[in-house]
BASEDREN-482870 format. One line per field, with one value per residue (C-alpha): residue number from 1; residue in one letter; x, y, z. Coordinates in nm, 4 decimals, always signed. Layout:
! residues N
n <- NUM ...;
res <- A ...;
x <- X ...;
y <- Y ...;
z <- Z ...;
! end
This chain:
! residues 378
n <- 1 2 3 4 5 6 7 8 9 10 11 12 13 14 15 16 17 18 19 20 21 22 23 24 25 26 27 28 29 30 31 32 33 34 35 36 37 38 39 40 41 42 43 44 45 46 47 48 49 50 51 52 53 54 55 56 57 58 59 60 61 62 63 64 65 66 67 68 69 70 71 72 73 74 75 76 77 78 79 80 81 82 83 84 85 86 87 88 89 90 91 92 93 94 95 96 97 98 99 100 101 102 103 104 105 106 107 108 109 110 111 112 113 114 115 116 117 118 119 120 121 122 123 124 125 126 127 128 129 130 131 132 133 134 135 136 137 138 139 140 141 142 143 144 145 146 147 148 149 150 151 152 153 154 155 156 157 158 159 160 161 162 163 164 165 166 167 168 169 170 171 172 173 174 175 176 177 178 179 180 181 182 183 184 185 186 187 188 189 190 191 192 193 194 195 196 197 198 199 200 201 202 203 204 205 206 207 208 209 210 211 212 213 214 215 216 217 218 219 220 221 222 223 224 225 226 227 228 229 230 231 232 233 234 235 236 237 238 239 240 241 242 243 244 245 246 247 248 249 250 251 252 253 254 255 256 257 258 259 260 261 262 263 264 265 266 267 268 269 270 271 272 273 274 275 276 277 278 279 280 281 282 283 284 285 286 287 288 289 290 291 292 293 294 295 296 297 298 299 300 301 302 303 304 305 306 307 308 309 310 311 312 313 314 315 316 317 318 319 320 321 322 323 324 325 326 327 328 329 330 331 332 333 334 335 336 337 338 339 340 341 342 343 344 345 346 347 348 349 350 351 352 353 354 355 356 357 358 359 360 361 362 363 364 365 366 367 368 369 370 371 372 373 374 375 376 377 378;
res <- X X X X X X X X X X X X X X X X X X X X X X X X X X X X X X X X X X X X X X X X X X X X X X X X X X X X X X X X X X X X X X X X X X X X X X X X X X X X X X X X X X X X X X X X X X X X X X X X X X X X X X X X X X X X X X X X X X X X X X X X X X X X X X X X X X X X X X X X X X X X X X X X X X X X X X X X X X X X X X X X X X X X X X X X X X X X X X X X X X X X X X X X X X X X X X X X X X X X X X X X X X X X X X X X X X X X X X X X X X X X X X X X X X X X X X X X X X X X X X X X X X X X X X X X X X X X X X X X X X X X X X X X X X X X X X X X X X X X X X X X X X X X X X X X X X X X X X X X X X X X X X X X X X X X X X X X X X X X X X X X X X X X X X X X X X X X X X X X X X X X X X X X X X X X X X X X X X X X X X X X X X X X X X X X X X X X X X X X X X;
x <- -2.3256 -2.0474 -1.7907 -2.0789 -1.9057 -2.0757 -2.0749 -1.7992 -2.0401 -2.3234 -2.2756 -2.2642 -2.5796 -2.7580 -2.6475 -2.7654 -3.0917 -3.1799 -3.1023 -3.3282 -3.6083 -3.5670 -3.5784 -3.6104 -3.8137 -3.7726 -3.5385 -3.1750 -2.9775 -2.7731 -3.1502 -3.1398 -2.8325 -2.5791 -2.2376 -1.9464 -1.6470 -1.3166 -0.9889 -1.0656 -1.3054 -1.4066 -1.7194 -2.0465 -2.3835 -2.6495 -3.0609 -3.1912 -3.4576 -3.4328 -3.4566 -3.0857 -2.8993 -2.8817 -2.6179 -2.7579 -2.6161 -2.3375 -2.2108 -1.8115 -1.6275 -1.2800 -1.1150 -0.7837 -0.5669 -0.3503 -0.3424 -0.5115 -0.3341 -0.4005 -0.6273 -0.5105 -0.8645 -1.0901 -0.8472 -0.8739 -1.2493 -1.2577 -0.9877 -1.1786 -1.4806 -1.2963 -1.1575 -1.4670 -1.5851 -1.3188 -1.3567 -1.6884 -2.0146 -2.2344 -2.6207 -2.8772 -3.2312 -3.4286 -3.5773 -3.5921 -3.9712 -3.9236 -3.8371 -4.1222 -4.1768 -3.9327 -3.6507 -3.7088 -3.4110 -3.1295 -3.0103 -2.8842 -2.7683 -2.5445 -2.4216 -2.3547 -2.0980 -1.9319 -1.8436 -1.5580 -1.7833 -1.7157 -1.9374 -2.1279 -2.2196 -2.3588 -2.5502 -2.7094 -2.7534 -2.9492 -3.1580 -3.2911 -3.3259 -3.4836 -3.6281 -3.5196 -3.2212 -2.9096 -2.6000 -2.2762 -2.0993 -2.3940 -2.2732 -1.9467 -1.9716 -2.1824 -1.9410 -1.6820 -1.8536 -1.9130 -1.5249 -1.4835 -1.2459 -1.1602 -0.8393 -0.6009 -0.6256 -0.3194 -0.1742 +0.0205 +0.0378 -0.2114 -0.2748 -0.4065 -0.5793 -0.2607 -0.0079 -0.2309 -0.2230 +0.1908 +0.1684 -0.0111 +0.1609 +0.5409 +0.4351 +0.2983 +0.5698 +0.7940 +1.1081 +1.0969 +0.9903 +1.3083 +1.5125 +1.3517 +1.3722 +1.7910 +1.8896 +2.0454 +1.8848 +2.0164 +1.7822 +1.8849 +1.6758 +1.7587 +1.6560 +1.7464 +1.8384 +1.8575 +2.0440 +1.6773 +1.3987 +1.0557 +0.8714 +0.5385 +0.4934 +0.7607 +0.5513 +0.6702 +0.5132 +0.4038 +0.1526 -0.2206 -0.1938 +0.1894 +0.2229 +0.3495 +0.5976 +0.9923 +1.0698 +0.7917 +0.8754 +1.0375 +1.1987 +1.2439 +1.3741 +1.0812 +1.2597 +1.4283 +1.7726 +2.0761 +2.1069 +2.2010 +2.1120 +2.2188 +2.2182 +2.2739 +2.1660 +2.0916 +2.0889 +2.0550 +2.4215 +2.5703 +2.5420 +2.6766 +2.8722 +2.6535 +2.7161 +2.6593 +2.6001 +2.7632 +2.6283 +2.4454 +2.1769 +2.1658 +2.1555 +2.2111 +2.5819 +2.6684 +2.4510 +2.7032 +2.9882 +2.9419 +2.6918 +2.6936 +3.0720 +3.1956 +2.9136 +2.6734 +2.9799 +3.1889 +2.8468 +2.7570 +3.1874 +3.1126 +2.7558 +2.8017 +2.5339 +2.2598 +2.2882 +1.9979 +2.0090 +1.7211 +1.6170 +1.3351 +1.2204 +1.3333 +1.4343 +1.8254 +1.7988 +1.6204 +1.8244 +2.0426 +2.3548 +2.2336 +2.1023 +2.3907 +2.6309 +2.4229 +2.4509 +2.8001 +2.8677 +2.6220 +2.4111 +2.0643 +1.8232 +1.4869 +1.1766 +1.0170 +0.6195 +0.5654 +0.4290 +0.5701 +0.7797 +0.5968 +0.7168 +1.0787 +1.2303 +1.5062 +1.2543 +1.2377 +1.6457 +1.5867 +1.3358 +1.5924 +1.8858 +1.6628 +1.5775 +1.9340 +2.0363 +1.7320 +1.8481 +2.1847 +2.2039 +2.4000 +2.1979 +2.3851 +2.4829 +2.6306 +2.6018 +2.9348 +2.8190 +2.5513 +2.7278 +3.0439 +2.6884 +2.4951 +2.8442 +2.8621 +2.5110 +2.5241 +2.7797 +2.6291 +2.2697 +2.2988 +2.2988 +2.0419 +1.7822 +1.8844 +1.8338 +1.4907 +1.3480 +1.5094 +1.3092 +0.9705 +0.9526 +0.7646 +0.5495 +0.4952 +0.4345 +0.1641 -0.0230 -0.0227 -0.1960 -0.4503 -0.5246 -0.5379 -0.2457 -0.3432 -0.2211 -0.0200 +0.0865 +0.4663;
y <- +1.0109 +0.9407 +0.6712 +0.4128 +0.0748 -0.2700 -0.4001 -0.6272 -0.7781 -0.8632 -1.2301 -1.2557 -1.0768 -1.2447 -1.5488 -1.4374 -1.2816 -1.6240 -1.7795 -1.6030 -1.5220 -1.7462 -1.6242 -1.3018 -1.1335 -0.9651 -0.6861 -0.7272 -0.6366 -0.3377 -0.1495 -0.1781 +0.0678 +0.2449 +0.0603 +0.3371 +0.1324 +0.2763 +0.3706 +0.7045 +0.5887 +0.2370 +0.1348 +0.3664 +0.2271 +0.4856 +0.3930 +0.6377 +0.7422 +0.7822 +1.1394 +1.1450 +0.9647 +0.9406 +0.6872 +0.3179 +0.0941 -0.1070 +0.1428 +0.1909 +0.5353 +0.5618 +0.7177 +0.9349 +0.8604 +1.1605 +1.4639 +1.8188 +2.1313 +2.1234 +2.3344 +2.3013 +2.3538 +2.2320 +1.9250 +1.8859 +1.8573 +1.6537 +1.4106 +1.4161 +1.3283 +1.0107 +0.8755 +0.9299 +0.6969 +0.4671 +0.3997 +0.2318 +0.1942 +0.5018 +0.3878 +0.6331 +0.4752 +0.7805 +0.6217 +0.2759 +0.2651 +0.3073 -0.0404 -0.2141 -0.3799 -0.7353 -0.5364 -0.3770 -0.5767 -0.5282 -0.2086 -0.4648 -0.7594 -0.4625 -0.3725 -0.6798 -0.8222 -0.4909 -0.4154 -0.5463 -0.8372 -1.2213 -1.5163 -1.5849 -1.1436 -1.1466 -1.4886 -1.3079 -1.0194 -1.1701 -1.3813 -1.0178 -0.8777 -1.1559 -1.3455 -1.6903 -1.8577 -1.8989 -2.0897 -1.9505 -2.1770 -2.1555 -1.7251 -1.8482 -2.0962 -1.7896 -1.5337 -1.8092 -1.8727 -1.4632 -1.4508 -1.3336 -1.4604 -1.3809 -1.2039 -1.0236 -0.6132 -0.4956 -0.2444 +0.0705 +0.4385 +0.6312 +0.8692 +1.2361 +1.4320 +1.6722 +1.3233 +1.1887 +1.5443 +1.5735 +1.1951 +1.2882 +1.6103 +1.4793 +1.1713 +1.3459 +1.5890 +1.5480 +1.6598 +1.4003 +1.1100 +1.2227 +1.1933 +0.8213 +0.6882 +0.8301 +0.6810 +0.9730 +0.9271 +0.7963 +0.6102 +0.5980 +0.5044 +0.3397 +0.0381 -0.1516 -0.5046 -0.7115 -1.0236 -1.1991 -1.2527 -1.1048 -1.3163 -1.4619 -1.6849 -1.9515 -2.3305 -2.5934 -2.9447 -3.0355 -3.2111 -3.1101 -2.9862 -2.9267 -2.5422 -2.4454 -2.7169 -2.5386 -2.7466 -2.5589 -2.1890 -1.9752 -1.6784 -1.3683 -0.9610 -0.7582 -0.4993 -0.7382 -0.8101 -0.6100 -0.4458 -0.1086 +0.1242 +0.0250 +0.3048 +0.2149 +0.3396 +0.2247 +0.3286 +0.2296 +0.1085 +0.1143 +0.0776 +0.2272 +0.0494 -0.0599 +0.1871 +0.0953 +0.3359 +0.1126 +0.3067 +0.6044 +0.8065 +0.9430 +1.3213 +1.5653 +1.6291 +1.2614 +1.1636 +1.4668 +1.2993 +0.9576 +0.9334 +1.2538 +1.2952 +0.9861 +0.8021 +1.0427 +1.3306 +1.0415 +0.9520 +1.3069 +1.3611 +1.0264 +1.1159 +1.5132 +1.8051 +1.5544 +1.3588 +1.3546 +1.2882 +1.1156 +1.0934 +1.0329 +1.3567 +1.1979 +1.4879 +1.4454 +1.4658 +1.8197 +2.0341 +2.3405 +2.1717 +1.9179 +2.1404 +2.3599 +2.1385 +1.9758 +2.3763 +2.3595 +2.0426 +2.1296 +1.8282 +1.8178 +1.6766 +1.5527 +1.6708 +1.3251 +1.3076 +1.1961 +0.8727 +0.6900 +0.3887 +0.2075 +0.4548 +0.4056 +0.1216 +0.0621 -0.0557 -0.4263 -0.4469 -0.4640 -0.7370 -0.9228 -0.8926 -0.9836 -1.2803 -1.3875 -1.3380 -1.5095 -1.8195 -1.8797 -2.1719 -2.0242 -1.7242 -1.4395 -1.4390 -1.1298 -0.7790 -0.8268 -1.1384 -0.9612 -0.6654 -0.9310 -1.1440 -0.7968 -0.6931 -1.0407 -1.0363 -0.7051 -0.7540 -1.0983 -0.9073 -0.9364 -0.5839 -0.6892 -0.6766 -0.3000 -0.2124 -0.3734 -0.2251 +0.1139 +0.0643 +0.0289 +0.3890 +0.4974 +0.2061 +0.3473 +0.6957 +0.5662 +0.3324 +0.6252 +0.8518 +0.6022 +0.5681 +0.9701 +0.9568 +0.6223 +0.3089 +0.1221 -0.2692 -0.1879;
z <- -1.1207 -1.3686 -1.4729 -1.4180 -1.4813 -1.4402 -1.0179 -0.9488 -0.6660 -0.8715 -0.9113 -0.5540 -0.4875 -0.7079 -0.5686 -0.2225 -0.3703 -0.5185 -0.1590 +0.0177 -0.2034 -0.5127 -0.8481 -0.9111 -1.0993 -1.4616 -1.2976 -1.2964 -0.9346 -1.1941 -1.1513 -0.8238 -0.7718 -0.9838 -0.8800 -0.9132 -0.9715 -1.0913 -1.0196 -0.8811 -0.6508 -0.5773 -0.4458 -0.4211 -0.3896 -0.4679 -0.4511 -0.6769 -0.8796 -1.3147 -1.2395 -1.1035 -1.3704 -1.7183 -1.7615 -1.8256 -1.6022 -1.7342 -1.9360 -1.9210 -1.9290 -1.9935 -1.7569 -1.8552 -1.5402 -1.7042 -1.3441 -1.5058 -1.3904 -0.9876 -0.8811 -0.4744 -0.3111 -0.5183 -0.5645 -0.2083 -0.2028 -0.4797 -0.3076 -0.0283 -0.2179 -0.3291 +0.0114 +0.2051 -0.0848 -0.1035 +0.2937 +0.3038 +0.1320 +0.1050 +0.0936 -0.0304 +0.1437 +0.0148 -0.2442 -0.2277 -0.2247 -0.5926 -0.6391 -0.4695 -0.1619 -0.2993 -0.3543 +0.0232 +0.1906 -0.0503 +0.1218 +0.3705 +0.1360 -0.0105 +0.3266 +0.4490 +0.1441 +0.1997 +0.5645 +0.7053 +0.8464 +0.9204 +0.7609 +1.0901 +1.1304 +0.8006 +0.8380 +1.1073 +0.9556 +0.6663 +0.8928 +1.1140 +0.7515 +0.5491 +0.8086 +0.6662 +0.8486 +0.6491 +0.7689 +0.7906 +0.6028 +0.3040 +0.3563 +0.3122 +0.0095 -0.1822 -0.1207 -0.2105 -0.5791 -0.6307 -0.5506 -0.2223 +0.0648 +0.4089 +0.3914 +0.6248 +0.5356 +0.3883 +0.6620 +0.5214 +0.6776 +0.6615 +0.3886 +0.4656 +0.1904 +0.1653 +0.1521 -0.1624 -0.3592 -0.3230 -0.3959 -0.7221 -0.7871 -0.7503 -0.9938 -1.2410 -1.3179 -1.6292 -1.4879 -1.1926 -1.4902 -1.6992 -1.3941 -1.3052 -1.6714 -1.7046 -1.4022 -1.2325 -0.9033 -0.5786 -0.3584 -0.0091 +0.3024 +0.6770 +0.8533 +1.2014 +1.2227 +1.4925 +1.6144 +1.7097 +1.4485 +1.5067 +1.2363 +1.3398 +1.0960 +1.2239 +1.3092 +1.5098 +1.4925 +1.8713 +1.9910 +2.1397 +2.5184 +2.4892 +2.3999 +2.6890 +2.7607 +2.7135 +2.3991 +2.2155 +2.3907 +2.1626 +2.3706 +2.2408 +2.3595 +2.3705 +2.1544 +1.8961 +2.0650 +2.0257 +1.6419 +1.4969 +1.1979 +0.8643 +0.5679 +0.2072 -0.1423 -0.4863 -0.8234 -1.1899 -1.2370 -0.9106 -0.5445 -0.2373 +0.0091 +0.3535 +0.6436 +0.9796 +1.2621 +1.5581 +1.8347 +1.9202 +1.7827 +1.4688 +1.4183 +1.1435 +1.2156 +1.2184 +0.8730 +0.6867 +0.8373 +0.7735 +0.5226 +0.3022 +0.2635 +0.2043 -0.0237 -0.1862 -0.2628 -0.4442 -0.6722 -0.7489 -0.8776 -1.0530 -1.2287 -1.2681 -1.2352 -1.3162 -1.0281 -0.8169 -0.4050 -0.2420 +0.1005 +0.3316 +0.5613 +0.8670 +1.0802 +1.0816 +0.7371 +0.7169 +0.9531 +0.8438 +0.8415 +0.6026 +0.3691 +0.4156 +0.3202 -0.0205 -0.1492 -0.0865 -0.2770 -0.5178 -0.4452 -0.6105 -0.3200 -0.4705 -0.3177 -0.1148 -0.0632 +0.3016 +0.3809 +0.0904 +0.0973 -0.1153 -0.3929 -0.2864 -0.4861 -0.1762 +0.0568 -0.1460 -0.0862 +0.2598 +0.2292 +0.0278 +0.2541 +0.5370 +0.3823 +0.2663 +0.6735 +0.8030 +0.5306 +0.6830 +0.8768 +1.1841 +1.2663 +1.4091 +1.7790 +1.8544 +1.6921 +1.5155 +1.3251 +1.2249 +1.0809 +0.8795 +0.7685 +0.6294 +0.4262 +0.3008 +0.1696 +0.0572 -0.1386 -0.3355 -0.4007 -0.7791 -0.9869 -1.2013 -0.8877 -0.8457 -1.2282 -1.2369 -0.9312 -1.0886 -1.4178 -1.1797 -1.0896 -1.3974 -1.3794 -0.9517 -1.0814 -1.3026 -1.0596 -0.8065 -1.0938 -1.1219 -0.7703 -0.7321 -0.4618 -0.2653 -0.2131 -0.4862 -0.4481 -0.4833;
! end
């Protein structure tokens, strides 16, 4: 194997080692298996004999997060390669008889820190393996001092193997950088809003036995309340104005009427033939018409991965204005205080927050190279 770096987890399996056995002998948990830790592919435990690798573990690569000319297949298996190993642990038992019969269990102690497990499963799990007993909460205060904590998973969409290689492919290309760093591009993008608040993380102080008494009920519509669509864009030095689509559905005649013609036309006459249009590839937004009418006002439309908000800068404005509604202290009771409170707002999101959030989409492009196409925390 390659790009052998030293195992983030080791502290915390030596820790759990020395609870179970003691100390261990004159053989550190890095010969036990070759940890494959890097931004290409994350975490790979392998049991295997010195036949199989010549790199000493510990040893750190560099790793040139710069994309080589695609190859499409063979990207594609190698991509593959990489999420089937970012997804879980990969354990090769073959071999472990090399080790000797006291390093027999840590096929399991490797498993166990890894799996999406809670503090009692792997107590348990080290007590059928080792046969000692182990609390939970001694599990938890050694996971705790190797660095570990019970966290909620992040949730984002799911990324297919042909998502991740346009991911890679539309970051990695100069043109789209030039475009990024000049600050020709509009970023545009949709989201609902609704007169009733769907946050879950609102407390109330009550006391014990009393949750279901009507002071402490909190009703809410099952879709939200009443709300509409709002559309709005952003770019380095300027903004568009909020539209809101009162009622309706929104199809590809009605986004070149009222979203097409009257804001993005007026900022390509104002930029010039630089001017760059993006979009998401929501389905009113890729019928004939639309596309028809872009050629005929010569309007640049830059190619979107799918699956990708986290690359789209717009996507933190919403948070913002959401927060700057949900901050008022009269919260909006009917669909047309919503819409005078979301102008307002609008309209008092300071510039600067738009030209910083501009200047991130190199620093996007890069994290996604690293990650091959995956993830990034933007």
């Amino acid at each position: 194997m390659k790009d052998v770096v030293a195992c983030p987890y080791q502290a915390i399996l030596q820790n759990m080692v020395d609870l179970v056995w003691g100390t261990v002998p004159d053989c550190s948990l890095g010969e036990v298996g070759n940890c494959l830790w890097g931004p290409q592919k994350r975490v790979l435990f392998s049991i295997s004999t010195p036949k199989k690798s010549s790199t000493s573990t510990g040893e750190i690569l560099a790793i040139d997060p710069t994309p080589q000319k695609i190859v499409e297949e063979e990207d594609k298996i190698q991509m593959q390669d990489d999420i089937q190993a970012d997804s879980n642990v990969q354990l090769d038992i073959q071999n472990r008889n090399h080790f000797g019969p006291e390093y027999q269990n840590d096929i399991g102690l490797f498993r166990n820190i890894t799996e999406d497990q809670s503090a009692s499963a792997i107590a348990h799990q080290l007590c059928t393996t080792t046969g000692r007993q182990v609390s939970r909460f001694t599990e938890a205060r050694r996971l705790h001092k190797g660095g570990l904590f019970a966290r909620r998973p992040e949730r984002c969409l799911q990324l297919k193997v042909d998502y991740r290689l346009h991911r890679l492919q539309w970051c990695g290309e100069p043109k789209k950088t030039g475009q990024l760093i000049n600050g020709v591009v509009l970023f545009t993008d949709e989201s609902w809003f609704s007169t009733r608040s769907d946050s879950q993380h609102v407390l109330i102080w009550r006391e014990i036995g009393t949750r279901f008494y009507t002071s402490n009920i909190k009703e809410r519509h099952r879709y939200g309340g009443p709300g509409f669509l709002v559309w709005r864009g952003i770019m380095l030095n300027g903004r568009t104005e909020l539209h809101i689509f009162d009622r309706g559905s929104v199809i590809g005649d009605r986004y070149c009427e009222e979203v097409l013609l009257p804001h993005v036309r007026l900022f390509r006459g104002a930029i010039g033939p630089d001017f760059s249009f993006m979009d998401d590839n929501a389905q009113p937004h890729r019928i004939l018409a639309v596309e028809e009418l872009l050629e005929s006002e010569d309007i640049t439309r830059m190619d979107w991965p799918a699956y990708s908000p986290d690359l789209n800068p717009i996507e933190h404005v919403w948070d913002a204005l959401g927060r700057r509604i949900a901050a008022r202290l009269r919260h909006p009771e009917s669909t047309q205080q919503l819409k005078q409170m979301l102008i307002e707002e609008w309209a008092l999101i300071p510039q600067d927050m738009f030209h910083q959030l501009d200047l991130s989409m190199r620093r996007r492009c890069e994290a996604t190279i690293v990650v091959r196409g995956g993830h990034i925390p933007y």
